[in-house]
ChimeraX commands (.cxc) that place a marker at each C-alpha (Angstrom):
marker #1 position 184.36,117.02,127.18 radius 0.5
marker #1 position 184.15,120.54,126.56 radius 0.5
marker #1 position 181.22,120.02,123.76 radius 0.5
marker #1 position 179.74,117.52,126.08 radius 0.5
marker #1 position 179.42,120.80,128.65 radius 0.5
marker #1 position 178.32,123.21,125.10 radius 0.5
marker #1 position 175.61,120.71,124.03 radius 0.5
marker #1 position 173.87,120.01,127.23 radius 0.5
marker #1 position 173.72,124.23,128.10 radius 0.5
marker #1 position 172.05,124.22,124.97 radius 0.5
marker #1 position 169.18,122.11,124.96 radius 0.5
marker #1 position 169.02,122.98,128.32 radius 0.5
marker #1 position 168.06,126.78,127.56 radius 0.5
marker #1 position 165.97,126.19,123.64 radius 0.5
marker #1 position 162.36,125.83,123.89 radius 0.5
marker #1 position 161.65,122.78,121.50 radius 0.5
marker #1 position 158.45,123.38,119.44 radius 0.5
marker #1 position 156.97,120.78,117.91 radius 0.5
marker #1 position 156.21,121.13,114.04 radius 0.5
marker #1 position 155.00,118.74,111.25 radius 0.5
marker #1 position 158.00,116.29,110.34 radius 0.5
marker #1 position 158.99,117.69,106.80 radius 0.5
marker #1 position 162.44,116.79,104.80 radius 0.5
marker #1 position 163.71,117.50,101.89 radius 0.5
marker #1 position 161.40,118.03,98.69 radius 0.5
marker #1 position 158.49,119.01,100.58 radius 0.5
marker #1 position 156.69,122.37,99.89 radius 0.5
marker #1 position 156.47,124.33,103.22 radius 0.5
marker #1 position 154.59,127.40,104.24 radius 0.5
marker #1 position 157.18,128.86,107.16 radius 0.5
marker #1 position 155.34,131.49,109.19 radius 0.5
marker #1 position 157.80,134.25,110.87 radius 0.5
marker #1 position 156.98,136.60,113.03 radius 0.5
marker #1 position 158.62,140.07,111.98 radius 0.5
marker #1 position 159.58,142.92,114.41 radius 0.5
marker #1 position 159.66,145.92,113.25 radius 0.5
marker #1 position 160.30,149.18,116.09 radius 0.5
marker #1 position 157.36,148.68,118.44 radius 0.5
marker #1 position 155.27,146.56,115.60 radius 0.5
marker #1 position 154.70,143.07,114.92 radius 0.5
marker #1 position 154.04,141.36,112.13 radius 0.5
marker #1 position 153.68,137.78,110.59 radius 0.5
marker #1 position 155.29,136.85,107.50 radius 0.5
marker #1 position 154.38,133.82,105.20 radius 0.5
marker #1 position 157.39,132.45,103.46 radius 0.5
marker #1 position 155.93,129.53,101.27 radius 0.5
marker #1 position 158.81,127.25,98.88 radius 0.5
marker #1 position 160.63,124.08,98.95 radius 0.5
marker #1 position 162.75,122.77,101.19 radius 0.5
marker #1 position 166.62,122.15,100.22 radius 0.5
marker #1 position 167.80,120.63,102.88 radius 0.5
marker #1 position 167.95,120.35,106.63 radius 0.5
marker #1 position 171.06,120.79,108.40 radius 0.5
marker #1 position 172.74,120.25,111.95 radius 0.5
marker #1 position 171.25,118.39,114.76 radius 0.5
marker #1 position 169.18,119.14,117.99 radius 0.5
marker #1 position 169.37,122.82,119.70 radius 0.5
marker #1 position 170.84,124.27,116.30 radius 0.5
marker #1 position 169.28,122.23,113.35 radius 0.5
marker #1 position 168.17,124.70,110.38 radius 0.5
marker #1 position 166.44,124.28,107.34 radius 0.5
marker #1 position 166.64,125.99,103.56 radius 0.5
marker #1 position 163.72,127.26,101.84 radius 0.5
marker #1 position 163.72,128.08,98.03 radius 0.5
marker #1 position 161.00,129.92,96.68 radius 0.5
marker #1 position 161.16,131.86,93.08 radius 0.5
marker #1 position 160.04,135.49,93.40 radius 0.5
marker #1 position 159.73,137.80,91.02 radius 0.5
marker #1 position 161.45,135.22,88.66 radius 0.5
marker #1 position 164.62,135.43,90.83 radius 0.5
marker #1 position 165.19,132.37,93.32 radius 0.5
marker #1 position 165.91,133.16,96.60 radius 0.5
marker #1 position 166.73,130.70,99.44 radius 0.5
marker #1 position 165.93,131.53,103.24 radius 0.5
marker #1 position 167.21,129.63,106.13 radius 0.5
marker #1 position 165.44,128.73,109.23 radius 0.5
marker #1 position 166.40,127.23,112.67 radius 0.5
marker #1 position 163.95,124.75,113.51 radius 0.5
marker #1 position 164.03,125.59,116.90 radius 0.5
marker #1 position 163.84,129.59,116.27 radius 0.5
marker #1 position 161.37,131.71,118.51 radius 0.5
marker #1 position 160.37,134.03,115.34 radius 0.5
marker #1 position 158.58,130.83,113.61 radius 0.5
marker #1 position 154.98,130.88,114.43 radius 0.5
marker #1 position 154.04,127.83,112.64 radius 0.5
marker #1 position 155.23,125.53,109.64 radius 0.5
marker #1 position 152.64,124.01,107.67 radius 0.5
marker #1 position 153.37,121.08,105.04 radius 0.5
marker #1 position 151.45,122.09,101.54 radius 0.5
marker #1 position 152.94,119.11,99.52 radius 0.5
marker #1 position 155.34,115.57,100.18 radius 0.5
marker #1 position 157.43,116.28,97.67 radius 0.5
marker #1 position 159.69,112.58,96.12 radius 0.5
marker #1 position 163.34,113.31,95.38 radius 0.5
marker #1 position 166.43,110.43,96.08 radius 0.5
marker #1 position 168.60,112.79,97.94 radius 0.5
marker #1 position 168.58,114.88,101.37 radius 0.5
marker #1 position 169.88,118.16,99.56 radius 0.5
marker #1 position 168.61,118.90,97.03 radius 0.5
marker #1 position 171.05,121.84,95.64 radius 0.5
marker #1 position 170.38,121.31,92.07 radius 0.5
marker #1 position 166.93,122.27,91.63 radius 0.5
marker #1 position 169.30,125.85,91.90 radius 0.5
marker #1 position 170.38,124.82,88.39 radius 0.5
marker #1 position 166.75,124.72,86.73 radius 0.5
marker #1 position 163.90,126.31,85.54 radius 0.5
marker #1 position 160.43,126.00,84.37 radius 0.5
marker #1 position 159.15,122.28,84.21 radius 0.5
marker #1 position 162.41,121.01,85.09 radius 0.5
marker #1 position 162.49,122.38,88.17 radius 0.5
marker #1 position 158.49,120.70,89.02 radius 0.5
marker #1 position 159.38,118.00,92.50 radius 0.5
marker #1 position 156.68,115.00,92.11 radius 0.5
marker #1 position 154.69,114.77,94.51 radius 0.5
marker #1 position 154.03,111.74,97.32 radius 0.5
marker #1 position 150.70,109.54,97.00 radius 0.5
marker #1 position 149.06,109.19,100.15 radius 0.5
marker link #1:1,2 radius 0.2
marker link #1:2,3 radius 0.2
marker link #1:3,4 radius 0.2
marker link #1:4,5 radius 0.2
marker link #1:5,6 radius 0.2
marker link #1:6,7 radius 0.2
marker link #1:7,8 radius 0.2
marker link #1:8,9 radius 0.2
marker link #1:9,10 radius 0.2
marker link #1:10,11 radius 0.2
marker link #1:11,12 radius 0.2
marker link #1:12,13 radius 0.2
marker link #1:13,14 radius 0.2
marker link #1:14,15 radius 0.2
marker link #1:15,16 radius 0.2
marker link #1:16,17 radius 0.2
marker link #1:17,18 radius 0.2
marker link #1:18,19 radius 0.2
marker link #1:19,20 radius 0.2
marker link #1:20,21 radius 0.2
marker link #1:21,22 radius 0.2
marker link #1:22,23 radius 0.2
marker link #1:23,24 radius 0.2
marker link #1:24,25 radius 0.2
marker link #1:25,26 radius 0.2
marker link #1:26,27 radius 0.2
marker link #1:27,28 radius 0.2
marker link #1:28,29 radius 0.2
marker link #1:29,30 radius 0.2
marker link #1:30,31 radius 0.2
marker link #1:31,32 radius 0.2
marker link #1:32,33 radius 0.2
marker link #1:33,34 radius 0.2
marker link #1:34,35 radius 0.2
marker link #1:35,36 radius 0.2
marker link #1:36,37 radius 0.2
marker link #1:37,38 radius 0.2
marker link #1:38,39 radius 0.2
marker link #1:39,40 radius 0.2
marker link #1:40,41 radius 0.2
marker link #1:41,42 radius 0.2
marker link #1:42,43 radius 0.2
marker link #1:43,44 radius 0.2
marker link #1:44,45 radius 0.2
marker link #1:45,46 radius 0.2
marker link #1:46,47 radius 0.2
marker link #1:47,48 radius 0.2
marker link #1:48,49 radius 0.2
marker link #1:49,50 radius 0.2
marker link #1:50,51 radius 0.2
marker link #1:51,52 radius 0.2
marker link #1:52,53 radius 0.2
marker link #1:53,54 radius 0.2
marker link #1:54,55 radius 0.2
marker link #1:55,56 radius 0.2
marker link #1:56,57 radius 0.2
marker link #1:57,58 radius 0.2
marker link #1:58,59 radius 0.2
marker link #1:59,60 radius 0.2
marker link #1:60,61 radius 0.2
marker link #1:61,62 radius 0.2
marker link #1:62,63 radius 0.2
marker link #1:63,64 radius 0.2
marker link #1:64,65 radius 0.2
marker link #1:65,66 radius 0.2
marker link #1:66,67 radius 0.2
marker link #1:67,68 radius 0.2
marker link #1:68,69 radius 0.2
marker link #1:69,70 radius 0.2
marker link #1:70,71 radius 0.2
marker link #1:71,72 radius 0.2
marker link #1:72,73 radius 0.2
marker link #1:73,74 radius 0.2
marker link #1:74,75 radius 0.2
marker link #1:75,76 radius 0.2
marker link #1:76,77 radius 0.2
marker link #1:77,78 radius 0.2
marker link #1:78,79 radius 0.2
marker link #1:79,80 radius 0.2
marker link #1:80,81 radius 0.2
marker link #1:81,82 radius 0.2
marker link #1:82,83 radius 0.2
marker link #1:83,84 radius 0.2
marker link #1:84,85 radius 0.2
marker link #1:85,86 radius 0.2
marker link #1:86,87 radius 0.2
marker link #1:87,88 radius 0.2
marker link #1:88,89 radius 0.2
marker link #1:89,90 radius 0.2
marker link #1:90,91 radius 0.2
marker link #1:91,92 radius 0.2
marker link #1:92,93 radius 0.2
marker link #1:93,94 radius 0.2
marker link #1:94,95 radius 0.2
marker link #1:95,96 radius 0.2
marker link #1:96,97 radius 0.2
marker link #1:97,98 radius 0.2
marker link #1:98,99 radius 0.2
marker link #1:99,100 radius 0.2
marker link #1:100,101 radius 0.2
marker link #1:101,102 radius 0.2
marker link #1:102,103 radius 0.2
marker link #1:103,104 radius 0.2
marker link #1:104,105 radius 0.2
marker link #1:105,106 radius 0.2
marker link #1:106,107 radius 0.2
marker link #1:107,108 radius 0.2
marker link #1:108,109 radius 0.2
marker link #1:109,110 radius 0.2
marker link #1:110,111 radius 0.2
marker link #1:111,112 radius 0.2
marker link #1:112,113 radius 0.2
marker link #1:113,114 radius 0.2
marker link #1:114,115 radius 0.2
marker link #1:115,116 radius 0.2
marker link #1:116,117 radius 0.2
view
């Protein structure tokens, strides 16, 4: 009862935006707005997704890029007010919804195929 009463205050007060339907596997290009004092900025934050995660008013997503030769992983909610847009750069083809051991490799190993239209 009492997460019946959580979940509907919830969607009740996020602002759904709609973005491109993206999964696991695909490359994204997540742009976040960044405040900074009195300033504004955006922020381009292009890898591949890991996973998603969660469901409705607090479903995230993971983002792996490789920067500076050092992964690093940045999680989004989908329904956050920072993200200006997502854009899909590549359908990416992988057999599983997380895909945690692309962590594990490097190089060409680490290369997603990508979807035929």
């Amino acid at each position: 009862m009492k997460s019946e009463l959580i979940n509907f205050v919830e969607e009740q007060l996020v602002v759904k935006k709609e973005h491109p339907s993206f999964k696991a596997g695909d490359t994204v290009t997540v742009t976040y707005r960044i405040v900074e004092g009195n300033k504004e900025r955006l922020q381009a934050y292009q890898g591949v997704v890991l996973q998603r995660a969660g469901a409705g008013a607090t479903e995230t997503f993971t983002v792996r890029k490789i920067s500076g030769g050092i992964g690093v992983e940045r999680i989004f909610p989908v329904n956050s007010p920072f993200i200006d847009n997502i854009v899909v750069n590549k359908h990416g083809v992988v057999r599983r919804s997380r895909i945690f051991y692309l962590r594990n490799l490097t190089g060409k190993k680490a290369r997603i195929k990508e979807k035929r239209m």
